[in-house]
C-alpha positions as CSV (number, residue, x, y, z in Angstrom):
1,X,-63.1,-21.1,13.7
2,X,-61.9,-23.0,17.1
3,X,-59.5,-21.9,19.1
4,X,-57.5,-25.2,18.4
5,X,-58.3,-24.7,14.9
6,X,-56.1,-22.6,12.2
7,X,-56.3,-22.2,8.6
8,X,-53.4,-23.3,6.3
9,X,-52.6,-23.0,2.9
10,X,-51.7,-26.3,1.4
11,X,-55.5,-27.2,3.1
12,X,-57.6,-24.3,1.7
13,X,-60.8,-26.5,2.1
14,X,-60.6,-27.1,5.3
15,X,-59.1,-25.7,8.9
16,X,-56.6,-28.1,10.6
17,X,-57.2,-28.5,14.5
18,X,-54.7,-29.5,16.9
19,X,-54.3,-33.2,17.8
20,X,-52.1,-35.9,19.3
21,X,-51.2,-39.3,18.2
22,X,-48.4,-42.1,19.3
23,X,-49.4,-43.3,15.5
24,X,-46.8,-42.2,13.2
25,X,-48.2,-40.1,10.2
26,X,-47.0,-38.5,6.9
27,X,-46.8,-35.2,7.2
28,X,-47.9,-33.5,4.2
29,X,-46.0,-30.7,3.9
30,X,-42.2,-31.8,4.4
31,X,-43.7,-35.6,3.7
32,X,-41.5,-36.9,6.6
33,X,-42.5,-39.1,9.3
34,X,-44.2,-37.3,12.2
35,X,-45.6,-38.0,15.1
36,X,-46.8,-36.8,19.2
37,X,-48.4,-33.2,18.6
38,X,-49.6,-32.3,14.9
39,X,-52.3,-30.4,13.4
40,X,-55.5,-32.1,11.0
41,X,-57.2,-31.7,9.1
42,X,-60.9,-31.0,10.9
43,X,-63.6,-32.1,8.6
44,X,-65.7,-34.9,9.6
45,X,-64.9,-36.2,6.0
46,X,-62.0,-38.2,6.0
47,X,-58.9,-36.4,4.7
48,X,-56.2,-38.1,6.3
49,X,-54.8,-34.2,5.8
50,X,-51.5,-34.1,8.6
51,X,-49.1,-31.3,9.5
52,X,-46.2,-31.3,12.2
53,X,-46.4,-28.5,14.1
54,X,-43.5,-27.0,12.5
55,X,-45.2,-27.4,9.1
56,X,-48.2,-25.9,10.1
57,X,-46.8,-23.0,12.2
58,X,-43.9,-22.2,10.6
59,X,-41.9,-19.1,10.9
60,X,-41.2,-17.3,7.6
61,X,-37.4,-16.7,8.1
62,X,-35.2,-18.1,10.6
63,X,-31.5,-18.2,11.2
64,X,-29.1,-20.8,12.4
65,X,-26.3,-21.3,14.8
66,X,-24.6,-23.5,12.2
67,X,-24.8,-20.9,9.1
68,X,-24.1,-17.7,10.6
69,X,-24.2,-15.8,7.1
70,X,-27.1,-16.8,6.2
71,X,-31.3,-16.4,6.0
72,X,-33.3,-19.2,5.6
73,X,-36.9,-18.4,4.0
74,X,-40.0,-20.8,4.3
75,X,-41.2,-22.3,1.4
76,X,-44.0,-24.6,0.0
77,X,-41.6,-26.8,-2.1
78,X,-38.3,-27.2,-2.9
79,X,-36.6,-24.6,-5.4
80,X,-35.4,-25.5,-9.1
81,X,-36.0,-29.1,-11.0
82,X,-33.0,-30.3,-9.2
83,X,-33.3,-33.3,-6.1
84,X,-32.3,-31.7,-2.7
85,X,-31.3,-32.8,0.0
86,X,-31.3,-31.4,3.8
87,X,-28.0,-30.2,4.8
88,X,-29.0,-31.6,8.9
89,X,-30.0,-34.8,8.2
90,X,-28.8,-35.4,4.6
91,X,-32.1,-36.8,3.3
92,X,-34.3,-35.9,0.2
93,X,-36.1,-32.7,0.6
94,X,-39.9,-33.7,-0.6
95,X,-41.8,-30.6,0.4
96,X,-42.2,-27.7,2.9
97,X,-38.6,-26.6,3.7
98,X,-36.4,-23.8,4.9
99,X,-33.9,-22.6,1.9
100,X,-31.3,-20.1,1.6
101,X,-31.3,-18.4,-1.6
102,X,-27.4,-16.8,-1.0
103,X,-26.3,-20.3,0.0
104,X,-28.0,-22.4,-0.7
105,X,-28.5,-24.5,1.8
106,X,-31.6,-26.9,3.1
107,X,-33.4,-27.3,6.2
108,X,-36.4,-29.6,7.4
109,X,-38.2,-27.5,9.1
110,X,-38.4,-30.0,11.8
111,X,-34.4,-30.3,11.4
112,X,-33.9,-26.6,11.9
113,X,-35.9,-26.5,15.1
114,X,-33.7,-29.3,16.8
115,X,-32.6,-28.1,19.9
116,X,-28.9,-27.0,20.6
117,X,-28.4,-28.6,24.1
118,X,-30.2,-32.0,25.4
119,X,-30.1,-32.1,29.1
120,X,-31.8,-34.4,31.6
121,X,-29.8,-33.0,34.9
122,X,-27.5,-35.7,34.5
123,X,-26.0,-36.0,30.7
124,X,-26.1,-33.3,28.5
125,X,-25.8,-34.0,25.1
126,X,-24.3,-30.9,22.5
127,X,-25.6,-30.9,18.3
128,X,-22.6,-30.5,16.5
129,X,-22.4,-29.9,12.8
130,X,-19.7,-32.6,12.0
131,X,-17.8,-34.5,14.5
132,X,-14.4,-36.6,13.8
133,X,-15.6,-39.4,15.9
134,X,-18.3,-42.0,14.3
135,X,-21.7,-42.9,15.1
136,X,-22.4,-45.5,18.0
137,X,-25.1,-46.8,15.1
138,X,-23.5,-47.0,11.8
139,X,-19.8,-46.7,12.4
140,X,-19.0,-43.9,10.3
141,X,-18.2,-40.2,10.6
142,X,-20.3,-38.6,7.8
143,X,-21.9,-35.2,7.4
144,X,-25.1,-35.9,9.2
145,X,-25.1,-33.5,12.1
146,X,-24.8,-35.2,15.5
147,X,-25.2,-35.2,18.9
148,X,-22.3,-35.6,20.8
149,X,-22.4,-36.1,24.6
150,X,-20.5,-33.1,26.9
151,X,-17.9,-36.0,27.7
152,X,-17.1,-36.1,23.6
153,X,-17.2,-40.4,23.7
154,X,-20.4,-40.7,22.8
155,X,-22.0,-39.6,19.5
156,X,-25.3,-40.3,17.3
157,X,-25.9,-38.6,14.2
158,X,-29.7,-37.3,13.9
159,X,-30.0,-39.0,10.7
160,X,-29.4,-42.4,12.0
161,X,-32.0,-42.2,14.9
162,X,-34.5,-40.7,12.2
163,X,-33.5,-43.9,10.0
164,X,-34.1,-46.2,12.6
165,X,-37.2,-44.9,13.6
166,X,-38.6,-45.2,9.8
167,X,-37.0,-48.3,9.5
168,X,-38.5,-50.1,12.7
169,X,-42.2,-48.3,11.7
170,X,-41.7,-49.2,8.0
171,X,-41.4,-53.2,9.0
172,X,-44.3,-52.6,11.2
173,X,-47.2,-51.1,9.1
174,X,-46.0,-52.9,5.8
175,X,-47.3,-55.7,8.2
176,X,-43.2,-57.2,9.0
177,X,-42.8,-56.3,12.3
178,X,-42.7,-59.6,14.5
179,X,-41.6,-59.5,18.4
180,X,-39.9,-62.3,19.3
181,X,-41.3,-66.1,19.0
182,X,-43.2,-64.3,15.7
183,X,-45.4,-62.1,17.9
184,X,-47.0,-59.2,16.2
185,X,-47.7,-56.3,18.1
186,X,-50.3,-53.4,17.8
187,X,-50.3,-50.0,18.1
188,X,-48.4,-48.0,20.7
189,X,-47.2,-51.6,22.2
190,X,-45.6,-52.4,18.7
191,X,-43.9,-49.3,18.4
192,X,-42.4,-49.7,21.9
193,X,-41.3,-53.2,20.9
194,X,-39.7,-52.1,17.6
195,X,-37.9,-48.9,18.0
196,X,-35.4,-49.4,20.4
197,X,-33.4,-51.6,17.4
198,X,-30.0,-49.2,18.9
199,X,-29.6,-52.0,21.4
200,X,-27.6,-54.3,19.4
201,X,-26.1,-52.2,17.9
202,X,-24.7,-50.3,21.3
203,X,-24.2,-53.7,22.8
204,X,-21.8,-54.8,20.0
205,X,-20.5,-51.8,20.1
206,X,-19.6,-51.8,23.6
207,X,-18.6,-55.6,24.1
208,X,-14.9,-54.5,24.7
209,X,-15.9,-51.3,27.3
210,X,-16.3,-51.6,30.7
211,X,-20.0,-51.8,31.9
212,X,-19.7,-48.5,33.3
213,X,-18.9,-47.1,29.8
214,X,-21.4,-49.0,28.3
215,X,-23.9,-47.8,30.6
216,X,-23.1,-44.3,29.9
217,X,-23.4,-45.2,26.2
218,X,-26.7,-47.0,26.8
219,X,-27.9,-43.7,28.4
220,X,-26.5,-41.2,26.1
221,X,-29.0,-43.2,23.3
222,X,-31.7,-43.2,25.3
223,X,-32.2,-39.6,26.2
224,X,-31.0,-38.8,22.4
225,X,-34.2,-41.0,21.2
226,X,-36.1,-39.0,23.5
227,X,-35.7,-35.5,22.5
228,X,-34.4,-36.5,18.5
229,X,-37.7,-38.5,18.6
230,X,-39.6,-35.1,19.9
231,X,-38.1,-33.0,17.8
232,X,-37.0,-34.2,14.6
233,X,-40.2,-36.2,14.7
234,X,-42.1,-33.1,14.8
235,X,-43.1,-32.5,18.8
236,X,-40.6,-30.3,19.8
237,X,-42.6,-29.7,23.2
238,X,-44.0,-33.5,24.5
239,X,-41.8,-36.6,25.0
240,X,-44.1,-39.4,23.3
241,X,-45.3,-42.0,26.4
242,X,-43.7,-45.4,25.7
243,X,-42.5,-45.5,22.8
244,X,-38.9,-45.8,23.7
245,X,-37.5,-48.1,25.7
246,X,-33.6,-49.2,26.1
247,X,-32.9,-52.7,28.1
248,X,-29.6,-54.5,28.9
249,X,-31.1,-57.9,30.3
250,X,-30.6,-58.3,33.8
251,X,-29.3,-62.1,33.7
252,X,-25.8,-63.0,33.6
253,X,-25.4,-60.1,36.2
254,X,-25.6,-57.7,33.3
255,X,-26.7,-53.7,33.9
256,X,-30.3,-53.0,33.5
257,X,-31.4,-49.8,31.9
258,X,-34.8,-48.8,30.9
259,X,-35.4,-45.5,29.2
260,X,-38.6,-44.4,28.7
261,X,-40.4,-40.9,26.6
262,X,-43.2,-39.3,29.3
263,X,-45.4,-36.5,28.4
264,X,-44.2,-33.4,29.9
């Protein structure tokens, strides 16, 4: 075996070696969306066999800042014939997950390694379990937990930057995504041309705040997409190179912001 190469058990025929991509994938043990830094499968026979890190690695128990009481245990598929759903992001639970019997509660195992704190040196941004305040995306409070900037007037729940992100790749490899004047786009240029659909949706948002709030709002998204891209995406240690970027048009004497992901 290769030192970037491990052996897994949901790949018994094969090891997995460690890779990067600014493709998305299907990761094949939680079967959600990953991309950036994943193991696959290493045969020279084509598998198409992909694990985010998290999946591949995982830990066998882990505990949370958000459930105190209890112990969340790794396993290979969701428990009982009932539909599950993770209590972070409040999507189906497919596949690999973290579960706690006691409680139980459900974790993506990329959802339960989000990090607590986002911090750039000039914004921080703070996950909160539920907020009272809505979403700068879809309006609403809901259960979805959230990051919420240190200022508390900015929020985005982790589930609507992981919808958008599956939504904008979705249009574009089901062969719908179309830049403006019908332009298709490829690869890693598509993706940076699709994703950053938040910027309607911050500039309706906003049309009644002064540019300095919208600015800050504009930012607050933009450093959310990078690390909620990074981590609940499944690279909790790279920022993924152009795939994100946030722009208020310059004309009309508007703000310009660009935001962009850069390895580390």
């Amino acid at each position: 075996m290769k030192y970037n190469e491990i052996s897994h058990f949901s790949h018994p025929h094969h090891n997995l070696k460690s890779d990067f991509t600014e493709t998305p994938f299907k990761c094949d043990g939680c079967k959600e969306v990953g991309i950036g830094s994943h193991y696959k499968c290493s045969s020279s026979s084509y598998c198409n066999f992909d694990l985010h890190t998290h999946c591949a690695v995982p830990s066998a128990t882990i505990t949370h800042p958000f459930y105190t009481k209890c112990a969340f245990q790794f396993l290979s598929r969701p428990p009982g014939p009932e539909a599950r759903y993770c209590n972070a992001c409040q999507k189906d639970v497919a596949g690999f997950v973290y579960h706690c019997k006691l409680c139980g509660f459900d974790l993506h195992p990329c959802c339960a390694k989000l990090p607590m704190v986002l911090d750039d040196g000039e914004i921080k941004l703070y996950l909160y379990k539920k907020v009272s305040a809505p979403c700068h995306r879809c309006g609403r409070k809901g259960n979805s937990w959230s990051y919420r900037s240190s200022c508390k007037k900015y929020n985005l729940h982790v589930a609507c930057v992981r919808e958008m992100l599956v939504d904008s790749w979705h249009e574009i490899y089901s062969g719908n995504g179309c830049g403006a004047g019908g332009k298709t786009y490829t690869g890693s240029r598509r993706l940076e041309s699709r994703i950053p659909s938040l910027k309607g949706t911050l500039q309706s948002h906003n049309h009644k705040k002064s540019k300095g709030k919208a600015q800050k709002c504009c930012e607050m998204a933009g450093l959310a997409l990078q690390f909620v891209v990074s981590a609940v995406l499944g690279d909790p240690t790279t920022l993924i190179a152009g795939l994100v970027v946030i722009k208020l048009g310059s004309s009309s004497g508007k703000h310009s912001l660009s935001t962009r992901l850069w390895h580390n």
